[in-house]
N, C-alpha and C positions, 0 to 999 in steps of 0.2 A: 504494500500500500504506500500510494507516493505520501510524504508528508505535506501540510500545508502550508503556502509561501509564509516567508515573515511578515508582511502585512496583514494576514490573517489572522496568525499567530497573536500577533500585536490587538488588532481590534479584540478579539476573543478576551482577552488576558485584560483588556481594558474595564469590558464590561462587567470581568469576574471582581475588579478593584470595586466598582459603581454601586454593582446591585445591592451590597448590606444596607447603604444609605437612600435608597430609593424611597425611603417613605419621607427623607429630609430634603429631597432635591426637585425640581420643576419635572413633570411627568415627559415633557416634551425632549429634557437634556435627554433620554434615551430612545430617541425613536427622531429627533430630529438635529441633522448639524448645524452648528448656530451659523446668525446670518445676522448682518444687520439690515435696516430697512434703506429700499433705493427709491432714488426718485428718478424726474427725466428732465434733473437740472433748473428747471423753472420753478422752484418754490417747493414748500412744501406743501404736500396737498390737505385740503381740508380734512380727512377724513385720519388723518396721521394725528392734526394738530387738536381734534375732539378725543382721541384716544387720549392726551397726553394729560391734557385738563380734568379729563374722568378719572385719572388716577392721581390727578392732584388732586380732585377734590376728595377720593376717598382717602388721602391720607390729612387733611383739615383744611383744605386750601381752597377757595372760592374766588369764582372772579367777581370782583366788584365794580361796576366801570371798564376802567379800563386795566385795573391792578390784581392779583392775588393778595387775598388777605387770608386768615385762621377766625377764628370763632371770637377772637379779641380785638378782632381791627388792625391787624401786625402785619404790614405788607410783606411779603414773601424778597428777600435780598439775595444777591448772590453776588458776591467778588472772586474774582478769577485774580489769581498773583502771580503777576510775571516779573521776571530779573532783566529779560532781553527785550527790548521795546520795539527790536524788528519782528517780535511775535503777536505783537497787539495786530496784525493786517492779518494776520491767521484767522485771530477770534474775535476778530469786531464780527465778521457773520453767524456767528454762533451766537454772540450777545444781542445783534436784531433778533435770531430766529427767537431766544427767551424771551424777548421783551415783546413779540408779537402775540406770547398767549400770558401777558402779566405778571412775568418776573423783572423785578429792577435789580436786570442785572450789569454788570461793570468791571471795568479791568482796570487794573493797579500794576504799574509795572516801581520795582524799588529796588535800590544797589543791594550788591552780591550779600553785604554783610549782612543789610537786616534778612534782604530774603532767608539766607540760612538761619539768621536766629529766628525765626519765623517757620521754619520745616520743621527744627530742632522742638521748636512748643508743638508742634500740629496746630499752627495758631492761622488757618487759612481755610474758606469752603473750598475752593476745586485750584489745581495748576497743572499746568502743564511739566509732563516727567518720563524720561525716558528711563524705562529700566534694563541696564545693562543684563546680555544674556549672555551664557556658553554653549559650545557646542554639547555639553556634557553636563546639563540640570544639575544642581546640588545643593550646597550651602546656602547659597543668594536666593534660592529661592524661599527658604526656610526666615533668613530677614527681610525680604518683600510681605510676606504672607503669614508668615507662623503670628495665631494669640498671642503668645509671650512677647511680641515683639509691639501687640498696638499701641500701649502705653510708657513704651518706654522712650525718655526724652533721647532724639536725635536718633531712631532707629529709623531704620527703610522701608519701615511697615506705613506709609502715606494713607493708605486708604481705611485706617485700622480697621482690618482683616481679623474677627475673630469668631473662626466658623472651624467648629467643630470636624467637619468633615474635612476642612481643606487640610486642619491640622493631620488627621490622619495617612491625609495621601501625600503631607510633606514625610510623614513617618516613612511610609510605604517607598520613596520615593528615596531615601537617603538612606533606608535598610537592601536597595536592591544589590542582587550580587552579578546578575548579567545584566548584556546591554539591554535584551530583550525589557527585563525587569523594568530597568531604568524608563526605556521607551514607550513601556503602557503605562506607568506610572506618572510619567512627564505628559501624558495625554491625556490620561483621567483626570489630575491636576489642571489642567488647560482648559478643560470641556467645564467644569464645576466654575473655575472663576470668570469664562465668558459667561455663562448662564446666569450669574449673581450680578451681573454687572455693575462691578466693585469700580470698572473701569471704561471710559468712552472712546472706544480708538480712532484714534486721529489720524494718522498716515502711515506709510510704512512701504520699504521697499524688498523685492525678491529677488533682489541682488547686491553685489558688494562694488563699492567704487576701489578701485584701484589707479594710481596715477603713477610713471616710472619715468625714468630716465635715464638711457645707456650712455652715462658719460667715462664708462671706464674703459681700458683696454690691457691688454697685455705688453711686458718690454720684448721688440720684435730687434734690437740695435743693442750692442755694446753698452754697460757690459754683462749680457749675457753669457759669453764668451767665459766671463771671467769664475762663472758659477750661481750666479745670482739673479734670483727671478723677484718679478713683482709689477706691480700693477699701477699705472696711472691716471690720471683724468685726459681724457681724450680735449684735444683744443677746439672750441669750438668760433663760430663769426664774433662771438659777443668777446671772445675772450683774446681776440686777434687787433 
C-alpha cells in the first residue's frame, strides 16, 4: 500500500491537533479555509457595512446620528499609533472606511521613544506591526501568542492573546520532534489565530527581495605567480 503524500499527512495530523477543542473554536475553522472579505475596488458595499454595525450593536454600540455610542452616551474612539508618518497614507483609508459606519477614528503618528514606551505599557487601541517569522516556528511564536506573555510589561504579546487553546498548540508546537510535527502544529496554530481575528492583515508579499552586486573578481596578474590568491573589487565607470 502506497503511503500518503506529506500534504496529506500534514492536513490529517492537523485536524487530529483541532478536534479536542472543537466545542471552543468557530464551527466553520473546520470545514472552511479562512478568507477574508473582497470587494470590486469601488467601496465597500452596503451589505458588508450592515453586517458590521449589527455586530456593533450586539456588543453595546449604537449609531446615533451620525456617531456610535454605548448605553451611556460614550462615542465609540479609536487611535491607531504610528512611529512612521509615511504610514499615515496607508490608513487614512481605513480610518474613512470606520468613520463611515460611526467610529471616530484617528491616527497619531509619535517618535520612536514614546512609541516604544507606549508598546512596552500596551498603552495603544490598534498599530500597525510586523511580526518577524522563521522558516522553523518556535520560540517567537510562544512570545507573540503564549497567556503568560499578555501582561507582561514590554512583551510581544501586542494583541494580549490569552486563549486557552492557542496556549496549547504553542505547547504542541515547541514539544514536536519531526518536521512533520512541527508542520501540522504550525498550521493548526495558524488556522485558530486567523479565525479569532486577534489580527487584521494588511499586506504581505510571496516573495523575497533580493538586491546584489558582482563587484568582485578574482587576481588573474602577478602576483599570483608568487603563490598568493585573492580577490578584489572589480573597477567600475563610477570608480574611473
Amino acid at each position: 500500500m502506497n503511503s500518503p503524500p506529506p500534504a496529506c499527512r500534514s492536513v490529517g495530523h492537523e485536524w487530529l491537533l483541532l478536534k479536542p477543542y472543537r466545542d471552543q473554536l468557530p464551527a466553520k475553522l473546520f470545514t472552511e479555509p479562512f478568507s477574508l472579505p473582497h470587494t470590486q475596488g469601488q467601496g465597500i458595499p452596503r451589505d458588508t457595512l450592515r453586517q458590521a454595525l449589527a455586530l456593533l450593536a450586539e456588543a453595546g454600540w449604537k449609531l446615533n446620528g451620525q456617531r456610535l455610542q454605548n448605553a451611556a452616551g460614550q462615542p465609540l474612539r479609536l487611535e491607531i499609533l504610528l512611529v512612521n508618518p509615511n504610514l499615515e497614507r496607508i490608513l487614512q483609508p481605513y480610518v474613512e472606511n470606520l468613520t463611515s459606519i460611526g467610529i471616530d477614528a484617528r491616527l497619531r503618528t509619535v517618535d520612536r521613544a514614546q512609541y516604544k514606551q507606549r508598546l512596552d505599557q500596551f498603552d495603544f487601541d490598534m498599530i500597525l506591526m510586523t511580526l518577524n517569522q522563521t522558516l522553523s516556528p518556535g520560540l517567537e511564536q510562544w512570545q507573540y501568542f503564549h497567556s503568560s506573555q499578555a501582561t507582561v510589561k514590554g512583551s510581544k504579546n501586542y494583541a494580549g492573546i490569552a486563549n486557552p487553546v492557542v496556549d496549547q498548540l504553542l505547547d504542541q508546537l515547541l514539544a514536536a520532534k519531526t518536521r512533520d510535527d512541527q508542520v501540522a502544529a504550525g498550521k493548526a496554530l495558524d488556522r485558530v489565530l486567523l479565525w479569532q481575528h486577534y489580527i487584521i492583515p494588511n499586506w504581505y508579499l510571496n516573495y523575497h527581495r533580493l538586491a546584489y552586486r558582482n563587484r568582485f573578481a578574482f587576481v588573474t596578474t602577478p602576483p599570483y605567480t608568487l603563490g598568493l590568491s585573492a580577490w578584489w573589487l572589480k573597477s567600475s565607470e563610477k570608480d574611473r
